[in-house]
Structure formats: C-alpha cells, structure tokens
N, C-alpha and C positions, 0 to 999 in steps of 0.2 A: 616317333613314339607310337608305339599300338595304343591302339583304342579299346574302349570296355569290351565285354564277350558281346555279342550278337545274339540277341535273346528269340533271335528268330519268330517275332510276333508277337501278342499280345497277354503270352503267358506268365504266370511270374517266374522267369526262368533267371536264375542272378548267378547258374554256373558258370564257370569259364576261364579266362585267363587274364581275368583279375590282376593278378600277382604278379602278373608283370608289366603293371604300369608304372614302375617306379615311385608307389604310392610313400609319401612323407611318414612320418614316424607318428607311434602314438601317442605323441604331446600333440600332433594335430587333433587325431581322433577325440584327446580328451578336452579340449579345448573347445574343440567345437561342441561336444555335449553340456559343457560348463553354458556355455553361451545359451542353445536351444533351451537347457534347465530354466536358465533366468527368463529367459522371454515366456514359456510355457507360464512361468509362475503371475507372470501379467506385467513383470516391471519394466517392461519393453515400452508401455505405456505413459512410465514416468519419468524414464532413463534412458537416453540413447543409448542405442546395442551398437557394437560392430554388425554388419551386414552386408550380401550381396542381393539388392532387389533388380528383376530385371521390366525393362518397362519403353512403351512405344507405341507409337500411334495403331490404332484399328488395321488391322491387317499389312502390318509392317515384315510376319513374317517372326511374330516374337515366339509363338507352341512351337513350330519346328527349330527351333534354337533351341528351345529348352525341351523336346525330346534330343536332340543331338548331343547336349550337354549330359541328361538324365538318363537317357535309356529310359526314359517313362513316353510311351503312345498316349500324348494328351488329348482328348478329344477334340475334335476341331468345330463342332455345332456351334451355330450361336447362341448366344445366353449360355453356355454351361462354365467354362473355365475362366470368364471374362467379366463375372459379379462381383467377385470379394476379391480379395489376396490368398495366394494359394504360396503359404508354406511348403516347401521340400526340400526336405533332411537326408539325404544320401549315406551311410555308413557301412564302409568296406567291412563284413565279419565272414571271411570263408568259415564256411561249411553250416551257416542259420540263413534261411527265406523268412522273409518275413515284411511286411509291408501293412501298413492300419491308418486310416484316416478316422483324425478326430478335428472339432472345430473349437479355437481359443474365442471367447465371447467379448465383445471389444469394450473398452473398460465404462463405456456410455448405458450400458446394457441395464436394466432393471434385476437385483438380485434372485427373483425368482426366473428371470428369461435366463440369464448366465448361468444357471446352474441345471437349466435343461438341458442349454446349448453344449453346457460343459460336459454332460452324461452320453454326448454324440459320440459315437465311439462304431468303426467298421473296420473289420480285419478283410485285406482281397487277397483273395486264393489266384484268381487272374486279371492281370489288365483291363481283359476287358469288360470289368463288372465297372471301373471305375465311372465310365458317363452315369450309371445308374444311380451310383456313390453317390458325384455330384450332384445329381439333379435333388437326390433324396437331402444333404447338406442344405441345399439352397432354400425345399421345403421348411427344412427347421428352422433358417433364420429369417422367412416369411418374406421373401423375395417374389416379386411379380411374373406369374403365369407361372409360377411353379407349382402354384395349389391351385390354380385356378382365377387368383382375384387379381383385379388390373386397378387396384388403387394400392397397392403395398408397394414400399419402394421398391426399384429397379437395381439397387447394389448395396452392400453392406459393407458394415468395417468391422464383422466376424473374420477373422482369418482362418481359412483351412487349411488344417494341416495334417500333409503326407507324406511318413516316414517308412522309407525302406531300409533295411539291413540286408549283408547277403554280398556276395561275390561285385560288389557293384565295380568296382573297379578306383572307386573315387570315394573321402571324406568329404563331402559337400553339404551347406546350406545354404539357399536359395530361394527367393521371394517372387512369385510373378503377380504385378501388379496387374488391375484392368487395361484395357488397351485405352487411351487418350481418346475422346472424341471431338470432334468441332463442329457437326452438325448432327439434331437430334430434334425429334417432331414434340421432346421435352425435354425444355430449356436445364427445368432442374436437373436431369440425368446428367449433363454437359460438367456442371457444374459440382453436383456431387463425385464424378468420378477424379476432375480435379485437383479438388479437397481431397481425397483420398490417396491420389499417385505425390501429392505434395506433402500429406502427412509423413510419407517416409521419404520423399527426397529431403525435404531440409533437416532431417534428423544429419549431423557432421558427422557420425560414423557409417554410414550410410555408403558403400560404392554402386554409385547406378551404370547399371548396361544398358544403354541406350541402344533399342535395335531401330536401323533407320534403315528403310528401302532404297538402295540404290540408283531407282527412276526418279527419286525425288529430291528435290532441291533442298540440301540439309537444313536449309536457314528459316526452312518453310518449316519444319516437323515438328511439333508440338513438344515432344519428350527434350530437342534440345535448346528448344526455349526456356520449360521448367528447370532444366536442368543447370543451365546458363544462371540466371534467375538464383539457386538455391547452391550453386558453385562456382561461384563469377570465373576465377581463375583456374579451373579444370584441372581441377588435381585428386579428385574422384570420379572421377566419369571415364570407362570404358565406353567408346562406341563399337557398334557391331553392325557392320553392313550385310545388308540381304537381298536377295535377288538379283544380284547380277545379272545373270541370264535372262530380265527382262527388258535390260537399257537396247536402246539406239545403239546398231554398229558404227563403231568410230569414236563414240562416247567412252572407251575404257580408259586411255588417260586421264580424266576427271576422276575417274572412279579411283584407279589407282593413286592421284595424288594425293587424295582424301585418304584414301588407305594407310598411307606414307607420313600421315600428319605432316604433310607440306600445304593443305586449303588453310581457307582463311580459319575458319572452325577447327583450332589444335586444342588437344586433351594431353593432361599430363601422360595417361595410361595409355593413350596410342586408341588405334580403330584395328580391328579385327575383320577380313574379309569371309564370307561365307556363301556358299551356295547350299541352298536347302532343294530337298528333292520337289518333285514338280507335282502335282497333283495327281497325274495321271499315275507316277510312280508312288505317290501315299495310297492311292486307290487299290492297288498292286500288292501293297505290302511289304516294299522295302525294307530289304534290313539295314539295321544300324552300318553292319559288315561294306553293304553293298552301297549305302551314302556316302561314306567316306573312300568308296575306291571312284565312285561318280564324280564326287566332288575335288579330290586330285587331277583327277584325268581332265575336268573342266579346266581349271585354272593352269592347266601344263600342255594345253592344247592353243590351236586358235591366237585368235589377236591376242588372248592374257600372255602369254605363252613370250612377247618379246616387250612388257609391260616393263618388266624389271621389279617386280612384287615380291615383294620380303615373305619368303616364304616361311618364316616364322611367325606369321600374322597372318596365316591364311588358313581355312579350315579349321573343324571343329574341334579335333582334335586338341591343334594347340590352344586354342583359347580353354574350352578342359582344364589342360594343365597349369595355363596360366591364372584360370580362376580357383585353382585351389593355392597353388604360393602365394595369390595375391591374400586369399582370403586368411592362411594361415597369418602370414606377417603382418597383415591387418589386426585379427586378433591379439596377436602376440602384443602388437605397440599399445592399442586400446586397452586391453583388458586390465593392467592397474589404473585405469582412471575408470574404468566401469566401479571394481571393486571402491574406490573413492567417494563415486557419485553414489553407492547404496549405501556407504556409511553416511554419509552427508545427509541425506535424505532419511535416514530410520533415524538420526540424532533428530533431523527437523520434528519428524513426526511423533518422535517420542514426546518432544518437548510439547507439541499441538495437543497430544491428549493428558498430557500432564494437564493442561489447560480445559480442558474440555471435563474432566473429573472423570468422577462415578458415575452411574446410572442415578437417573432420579425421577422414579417413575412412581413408587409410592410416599405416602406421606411419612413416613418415619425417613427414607434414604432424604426428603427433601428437607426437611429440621434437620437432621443432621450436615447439607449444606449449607445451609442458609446461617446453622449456627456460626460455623465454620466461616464463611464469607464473612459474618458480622461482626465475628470477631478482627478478622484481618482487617476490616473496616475501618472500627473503632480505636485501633492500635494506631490506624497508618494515618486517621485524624488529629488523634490524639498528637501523635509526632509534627504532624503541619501546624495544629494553632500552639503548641509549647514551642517550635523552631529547634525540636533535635532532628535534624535533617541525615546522622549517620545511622548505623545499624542495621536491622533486618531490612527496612525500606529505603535506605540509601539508593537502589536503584530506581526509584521513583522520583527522589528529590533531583534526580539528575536530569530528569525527562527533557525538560525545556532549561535551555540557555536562555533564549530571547524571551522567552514567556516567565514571570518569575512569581503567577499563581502558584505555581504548584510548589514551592516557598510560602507556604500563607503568612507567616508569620514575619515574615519580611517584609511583601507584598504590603501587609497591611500596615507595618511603622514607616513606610514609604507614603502608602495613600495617606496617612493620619498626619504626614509633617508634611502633606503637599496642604493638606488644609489648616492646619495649624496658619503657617507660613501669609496662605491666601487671607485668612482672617487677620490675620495682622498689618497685612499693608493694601487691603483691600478690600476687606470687611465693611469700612461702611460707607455710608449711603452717601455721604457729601466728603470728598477728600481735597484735601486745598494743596495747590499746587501754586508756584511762582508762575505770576502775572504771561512772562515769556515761555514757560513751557505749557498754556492752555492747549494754545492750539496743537501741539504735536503730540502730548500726552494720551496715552491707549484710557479709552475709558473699559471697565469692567461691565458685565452687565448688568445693566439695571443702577451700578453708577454714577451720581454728577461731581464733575469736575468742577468745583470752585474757586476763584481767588481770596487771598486775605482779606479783603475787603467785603466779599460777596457770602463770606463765612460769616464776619462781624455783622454784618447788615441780615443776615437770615436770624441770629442768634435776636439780634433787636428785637425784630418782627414776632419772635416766639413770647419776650419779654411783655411786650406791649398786649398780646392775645391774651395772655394768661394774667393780666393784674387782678388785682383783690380790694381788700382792704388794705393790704399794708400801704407804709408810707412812700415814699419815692425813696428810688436807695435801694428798698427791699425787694426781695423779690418772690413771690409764691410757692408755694412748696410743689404746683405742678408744669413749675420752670425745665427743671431738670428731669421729670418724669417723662415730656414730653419730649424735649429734647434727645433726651437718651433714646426714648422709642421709636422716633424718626429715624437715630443715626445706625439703629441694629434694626432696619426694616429688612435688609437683605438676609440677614441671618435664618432665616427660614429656609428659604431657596437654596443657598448658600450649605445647611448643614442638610436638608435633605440629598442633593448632590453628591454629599460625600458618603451619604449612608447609600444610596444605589451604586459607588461607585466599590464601598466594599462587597456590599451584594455581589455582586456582578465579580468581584475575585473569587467571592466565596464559591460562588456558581460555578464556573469554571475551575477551582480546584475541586471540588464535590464531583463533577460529570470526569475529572481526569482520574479520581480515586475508584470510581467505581469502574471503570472502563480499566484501569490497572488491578483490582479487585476480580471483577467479574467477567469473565470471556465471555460467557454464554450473553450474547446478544438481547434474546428475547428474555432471557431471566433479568439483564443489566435496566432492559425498559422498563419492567416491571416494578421493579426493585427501584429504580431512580422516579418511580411516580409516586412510595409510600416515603422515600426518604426527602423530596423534594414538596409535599405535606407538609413531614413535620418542619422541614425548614422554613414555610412559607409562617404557618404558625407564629416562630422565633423571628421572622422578619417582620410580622403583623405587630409584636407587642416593642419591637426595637421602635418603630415608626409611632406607635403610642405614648413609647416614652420620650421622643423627641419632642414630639406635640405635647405633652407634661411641661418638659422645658423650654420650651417657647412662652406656656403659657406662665410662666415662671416669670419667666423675664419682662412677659407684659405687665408684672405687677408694678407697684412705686418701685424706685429705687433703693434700695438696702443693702448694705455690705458691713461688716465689721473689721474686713481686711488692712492692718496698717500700711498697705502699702498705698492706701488712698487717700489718705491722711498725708503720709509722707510724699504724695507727688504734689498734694496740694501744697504745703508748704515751702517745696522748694521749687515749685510755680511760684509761687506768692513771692519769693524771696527774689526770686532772679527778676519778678514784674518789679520790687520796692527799689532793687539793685539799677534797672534802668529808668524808673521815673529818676533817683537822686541826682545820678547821670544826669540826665534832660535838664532838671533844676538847675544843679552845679553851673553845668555850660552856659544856660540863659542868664544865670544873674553874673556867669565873669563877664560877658559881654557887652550887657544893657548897664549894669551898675558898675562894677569895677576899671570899667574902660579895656577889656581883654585879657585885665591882669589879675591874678589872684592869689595877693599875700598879705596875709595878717597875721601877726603874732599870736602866743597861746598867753590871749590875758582875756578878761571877761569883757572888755569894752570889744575888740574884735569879733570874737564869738556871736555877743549880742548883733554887731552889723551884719556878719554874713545870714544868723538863721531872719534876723530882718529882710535881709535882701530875696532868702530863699521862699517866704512866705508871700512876698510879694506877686510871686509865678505860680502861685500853685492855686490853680483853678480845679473846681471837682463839679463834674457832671456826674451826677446821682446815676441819670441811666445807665449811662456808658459806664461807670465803675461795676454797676448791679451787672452789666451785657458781657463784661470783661472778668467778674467772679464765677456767673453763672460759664461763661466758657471751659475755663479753667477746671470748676468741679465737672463739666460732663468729661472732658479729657481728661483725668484721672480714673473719674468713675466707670467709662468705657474702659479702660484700660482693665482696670480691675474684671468686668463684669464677661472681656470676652475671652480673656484666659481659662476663667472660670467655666465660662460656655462651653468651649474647646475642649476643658478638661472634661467636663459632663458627657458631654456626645461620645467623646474616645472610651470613657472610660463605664459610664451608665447604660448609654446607647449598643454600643456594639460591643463591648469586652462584654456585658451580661448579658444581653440576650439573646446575641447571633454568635459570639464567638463559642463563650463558655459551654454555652450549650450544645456545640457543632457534632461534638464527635458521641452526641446522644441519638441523633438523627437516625440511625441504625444501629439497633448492638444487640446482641446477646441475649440480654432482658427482655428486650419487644418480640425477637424471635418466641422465645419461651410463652409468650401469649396470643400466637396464631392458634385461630384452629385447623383443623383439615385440610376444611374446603377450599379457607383461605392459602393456604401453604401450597394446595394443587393451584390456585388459580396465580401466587405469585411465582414459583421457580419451578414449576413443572417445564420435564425438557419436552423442549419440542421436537415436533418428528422430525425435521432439516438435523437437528446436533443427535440425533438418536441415529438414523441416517450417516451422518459423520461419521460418529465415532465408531460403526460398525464398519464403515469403508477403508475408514483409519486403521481399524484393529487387523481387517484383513489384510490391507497391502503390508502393514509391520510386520505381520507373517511370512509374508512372500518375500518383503526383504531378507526376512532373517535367514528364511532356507534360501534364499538367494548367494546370502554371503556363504553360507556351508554348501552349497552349488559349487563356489568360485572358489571355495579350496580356505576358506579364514573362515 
C-alpha cells in the first residue's frame, strides 16, 4: 500500500497522492469529528471516548512513530512534546491546507485559567514554527522553565491540540502521551507523569500503542506494565517495536517472536515491527518517501531477511492503515454506548441541579426558598406524625426498611406499647415471684425481686411505721400513700426513658426530613440549628410536664375510677372465697371425723357454723397487712394505666408531637429579616461553584448529543 505524499520537509505541504491510499468512506471521516466534537466540548472528562493514545517509556522511539504515522516533524528537544498530551486530528480534505493548534483546559482548571487557556488559538503556515508553538502552549499553562520559573510544575493535564486538514492521506485521531519515566532528581514528576499516562490507559475505550524499544526486555518497560495493570487480558493494546537496528547480532529471533505474538507477552491486537530512521538521517532531513523505502530494504535485507516476519506487521506503513480500521471499527462499536453514557449522565445531572435550585444570592431569591423548603417541610411532617405515608412524599416514607423513624407515626405507637407493656409487668419496685424462680428471674433495673412471704413481711413493716391513733385492725390513712410511693419509685426513670427514647426517633426522623428536603448542605446545617431550637423548647416543656406528673402522683392517693373499687371487691371475695375453704376443711377434719353430712334442718346448721367458729382465729394485724395489700394492688393498677395514659398522651402527643411539624414553616419564614435570611440559606460559594460547573458540562452534553447526530 502507498504511503502519504512526502511532504519534503518541514513545510505545511499536504499535496500529493493522498487519494490513493485507499482512504475508508466518509462515515469514517464523520465519525471521527462526532468524537473530536465531543471531547473538544470537555466530556471526555466525564465519559470515556473511543481513542487511539500512543505511549512508552522516555526514549523508546515514540515522536518518530508518530511522525511516520502523521507526516507531522515533531520536535525532538527535551521538555517540548513530552509535558502535556498532545492531541492530533488528521483529516483527508483535497484541495484545503490547513493546520491550528489550540489547548483544551483540563477540567481541574480554575474557570478564569480555562478560559484563557481555552482563547490559545495558533494557525502554522509551516512545520517548522511548531517547537515555537509549543514552547509558547506550555508558557500558557505555566509549565517549568518555560517562563522562566523552576517552582511551577513540570507537566500538565492541558491537552494540546493539533489539527490538520489537507491532502493528508489518512482520517486519524491520535493522542501522544508523555514519555514514562522511572528515575527523576523529582520524585513528584515520576509520579505526576504516571497519574497522567494512567488517566487515559484505564479509560475501557481507550486502545493503547505501546511503543517498546527493541533492546529492551519487554517485561522491564513501564508502558507494558501500566498497560497489563489497566488491560489484564490484552485485548486493547497494540504494541509497537522500535529500533531494531539497535539489538545484539543474533538477537533477531527474539525480536521476531515477540513480533509474531508467540513471547510470553501476547496482545489481542498483535505487535507491529518498525524501524525509525537513525539520527544522523533526522539530522539530514529525510523524507517521509525515503523512510519508508529505508525501512523495507532494512527488514528484506540481512539476518530479518530469513526471520520469517509477517510482513503485514512490519513498517509504517501498515500499521497506518491498520490504525485507522482499527480506530474506525472501534468507533463504530463504542459510539452508541458513548451517545448512552451522555444521556445517562445530562439525566443525572439534570436531576443534581433540579436539587441544587435557583440562585440564592439576594434576600428576596432567599425567602422565596426558604418559603418554599418550609413549606415542603411542614407538609412532609405533617404526613410522619398523622401516618399518611402515601402521596407526594411516598418516596420518603420508603427510605428506610430497617430504620422505621422515618415512619414516625408508627415508630412511636411501637415505642409507646414497648412502655406501656414494660410498665405493666415491670413497673414496680418490689415484683413477687415463686419462691423457685428467685434465683433465675432477670431482675429490671433498679428492681427487687421478692417472695410471697418477703412481700407480706415488707407490707407489715410499712403497717407498723405508719401507726396512729387508730385502734389495732385499722390502719392510717398514710398506709397506702406510702406504700403506693415506694412501689412507683421507678416510674420516674422509667417514663423519662421513654420520652428520650421518642426524642431520639423524633431526632432522627427531623435530620432525615431535612436531608430529604434540603440538598444544599450548608443551608441544611443552618436550617437544622433554628429548627432543632424550637424543638428543643417542645422537648423542654414535654420533660416539664412529666415532672408535673410525677409530682402528681407523689400526692395521697386518689382515684374515683370504678375499676378500683371493682378489683377490690373481687379481691375481697376470692380472699372470703378461700378463708371458708380453709374453715370448711378444718372443721370436716378436727370435728366431723373427715366426714361432712348434715341435713337441711336448723339443729345441723347450728352444729356446723358452731364448728366453723371454732377455727376462726383473726389477727387484727395481719387482716389490716392483707386489706392494706390488696387496696395498693388495685390502686396501682388503677394509678399506672392512668400514668401511661398521661405520658403518651400529655407528654409527648402535646408537646413534642403535635407541635413537630411547626418547628419550621411558612410563618416563621415570613418573620426573618434580612440579615437573618442571608446568614441562614445564603448559598455558598462550593453550590454557587457547582452549579456553575453543573450548568456548563449540561451544555456540553447537550451539543454533545447534537455532535453525535440525536
């Protein structure tokens, strides 16, 4: 296959005979400027491109590959083509010259440095103005010793880019990275250039040319380390061998097998072999014409000569040809999942500044959010403590499975029957258990485990403290007062517990509503330190009115509830129920001789209640120790329901619930002033920032997508 015209030097000379490289169609041509569009516009940055980047260790040999590819004389000085990524755009148009270098600003850039960098703009009339080009590119993006100063960094992730039109012979776009280094008098250069040649190998559309010297031991070469690394299974990586003509004679079967993709080191894409002219011949000014007639005659002479080398994989030429099929058909496959990933990505980001709002940089745009947020607020409150969980905020109530705050209304008849429950079989202070379950029985906190015995014998003790005047029998009126106040001592601890424990939901569905509410971060802090205020307020006078009823409960005992009445009676009845028991059995025993039958006549009668009265012994105390029990276990009964009820429904339904979804609303907005209004939801610079970087890439995607033809 012929090769590009022979531009005979340094000139921008692109006539020639082009036209007969069997150049691909113009769905190449247009494909490949769909692509160059989209990367120029910056979304190369956020979206893997298709691409041919070529890349290899420090003097591997990689500028004269990519003049022999290019027909572009790249300078070969150090520091000049070896700082940034140099873009080049090849485009076959007989009968237009034309060639310009501009520099894309890399998306880290500060918006006033990008929009300098982006104004860099040079048309070359000849080749060989280009080192001048670059040197003046590298000034702009304030690269070391190119203005002078030796503290600015040493390489950039500006990309330059060099577009020719014109007789070129080829549709090509191609990327030359800096050269790899592995020893450098600063570490961080080593290191930065890595980060760099790595940003676009591990991009998956990405095919790297890996050019490796010849002389050197593949396994050694940094490019196909990276490359290994960010392609385990080599099914984007061309290699490209160079310099032959510098190995050991007798060393060309190595070469050649590697060429063969028969070494250990195989690529899906195969190796390409090359000889590049020699120094003294760049010095000279070979031409393109005259490389390519060198570079046959090398490889068809000599030891290559009965090597057995695939001469389809040899010289510039074919590789050429091969890197524009490769890169066509590359495109071709990628390009609907590119157009994919911008749709993908301008839906994401649409959705980010849907979230990010308006501007809010004065006080009227900032009431007008704030109103706006407070009302969504107050709505989405409103919905958690009433428990309509569908509607506009349905996707909020669904946040959390395992967390079931942001359900408040649920949350909290769960925490209120976990205390109900706990007050009933646990609530108080002395619980009597069978003699055999002492020892194994969990005690509560603050808890004593008592026996029957150990109950009637503390109840004595209470009797006996508290006497009076009255008679034996009777018992004081601060029997039961005291009683009762011992056995609700835990009730304190007990319902304060339960009001931190709804706190603490309440908390956490509040910090979930506004975090669902509010995006902007530093407005969400703001905003959760006036609304976490007034709820401390509601949580101040909830714990006020607990302490009310507590104090409540320290008074006498009082109740007019019949159900206290009614436990005490059939107490009483079920006690009278098994004294007559006890009676009955004693006297069939002792008097009747085991037997107990008497007719219904009045002489009978009179003998049994004779016999019964004979057994019935009454201790004053222990009758007083056995009523006074009996009225406190009704009386508790009565007194902790009531409690339960109090807390649930005094405590937290008034003054932490009812009032939640007032914490933030509408109203309170309406009576900031100003200053206040700037110092709560003014945007800060980071979302100002944002949303300016936001609004531009939406741009860029959008003529992205009208780039890519949708």
């Amino acid at each position: 296959m012929k090769g590009p015209p022979d531009t005979g030097g340094t000139s921008l000379n692109l006539d020639g005979a082009g036209d007969q490289l069997g150049l691909q169609t113009s769905r190449t041509f247009e494909r490949l400027n769909q692509i160059d569009a989209v990367r120029a516009n910056g979304v190369g940055d956020h979206i893997p491109l298709p691409q041919l980047v070529v890349s290899g260790d420090q003097s591997a040999g990689k500028s004269s590959v990519l003049e022999g590819i290019t027909g572009i004389p790249f300078p070969r000085q150090d520091g000049l083509c070896t700082r940034f990524a140099t873009e080049i755009i090849l485009r076959h148009q007989p009968g237009e010259k034309r060639a310009r270098v501009t520099i894309i600003p890399h998306v880290s850039r500060a918006e006033e440095v990008s929009r300098r960098l982006g104004a860099f703009q040079r048309n070359i009339g000849d080749f060989a103005e280009l080192p001048d080009i670059i040197n003046e590119a590298a000034q702009v993006m304030g690269l070391r010793g190119s203005d002078g100063s030796h503290d600015a960094p040493a390489f950039s992730g500006d990309v330059l880019r060099l577009e020719v039109s014109g007789h070129t012979g080829l549709h090509l776009t191609i990327v030359d990275l800096p050269g790899l280094i592995s020893v450098s008098e600063n570490e961080e250069d080593v290191r930065i250039v890595r980060d760099l040649v790595d940003s676009y190998l591990k991009n998956s559309r990405t095919i790297i040319m890996a050019v490796v010297p010849a002389s050197s031991d593949i396994d050694t070469q940094g490019i196909i380390q990276r490359a290994r690394h960010f392609d385990k299974d080599g099914l984007r990586t061309v290699g490209i061998i160079t310099k032959p003509d510098l190995i050991n004679t007798g060393t060309e079967g190595r070469v050649v097998r590697l060429a063969k993709n028969l070494d250990n080191t195989k690529l899906k894409l195969g190796f390409f072999l090359l000889k590049n002219p020699t120094p003294v011949e760049l010095d000279s000014g070979i031409s393109l014409q005259a490389r390519r007639k060198a570079e046959m005659n090398f490889f068809s002479t000599g030891a290559w000569y009965h090597q057995g080398l695939d001469l389809s994989r040899v010289g510039i030429d074919n590789l050429r040809s091969f890197l524009q099929d490769l890169l066509e058909s590359h495109i071709e496959r990628e390009l609907p999942k590119v157009r994919q990933d911008v749709r993908r990505l301008l839906n994401e980001l649409n959705e980010e500044l849907a979230e990010l709002g308006t501007e809010r940089s004065t006080p009227s745009q900032i009431r007008v959010y704030l109103s706006r947020i407070s009302s969504e607020f107050y709505n989405l409150v409103k919905a958690g403590v009433d428990g309509a969980y569908e509607g506009r905020d349905a996707g909020f109530f669904r946040m959390g499975t395992d967390d079931l705050s942001c359900r408040l209304r649920a949350a909290v008849h769960i925490e209120n029957e976990r205390f109900a429950r706990y007050m009933r079989t646990d609530g108080e202070k002395r619980k009597v258990v069978e003699d055999g379950d002492l020892a194994e029985a969990e005690t509560a906190d603050g808890q004593l485990l008592v026996s029957e015995a150990e109950m009637t014998a503390w109840v004595r003790q209470i009797y006996h403290q508290t006497r009076g005047r009255e008679l034996p029998g009777n018992d004081n009126h601060a029997l039961q007062a005291e009683l009762f106040h011992a056995q609700s001592e835990r009730w304190a601890d007990i319902g304060r517990r339960h009001l931190e424990a709804v706190v603490d939901l309440i908390s956490r569905f509040i910090r979930s509503a506004l975090e669902f509410v509010i995006k902007d971060g530093s407005a969400r802090h703001n905003i959760s330190q006036t609304v976490l205020d007034s709820l401390h307020n509601n949580i101040r006078a909830a714990h006020e009115e607990l302490t009310q009823l507590l104090r409540d409960e320290a008074q006498h005992p009082i109740t007019y509830n019949h159900y206290y009445t009614d436990n005490i009676q059939k107490a009483r009845k079920s006690q009278s129920k098994e004294q007559l028991k006890e009676l009955i059995n004693n006297a069939r025993q002792q008097d009747w001789g085991g037997q107990c039958h008497f007719t219904n006549s009045i002489g009978e009668m009179e003998r049994l209640i004779s016999s019964l009265q004979k057994h019935i012994t009454v201790d004053m105390t222990e009758q007083a120790c056995s009523e006074a029990r009996t009225d406190l276990s009704a009386y508790y009964k009565v007194a902790m329901k009531t409690f339960v009820d109090n807390v649930c429904r005094q405590v937290i339904e008034r003054h932490v619930l009812a009032k939640l979804p007032d914490v933030f609303n509408p109203v309170m907005v309406s009576t900031y002033d100003d200053d206040y209004l700037v110092r709560l939801a003014a945007e800060s610079s980071q979302v100002c920032h944002r949303r300016a970087e936001a609004h531009q890439l939406q741009q860029a995607l959008e003529r992205s997508l009208r780039d890519l033809g949708n």
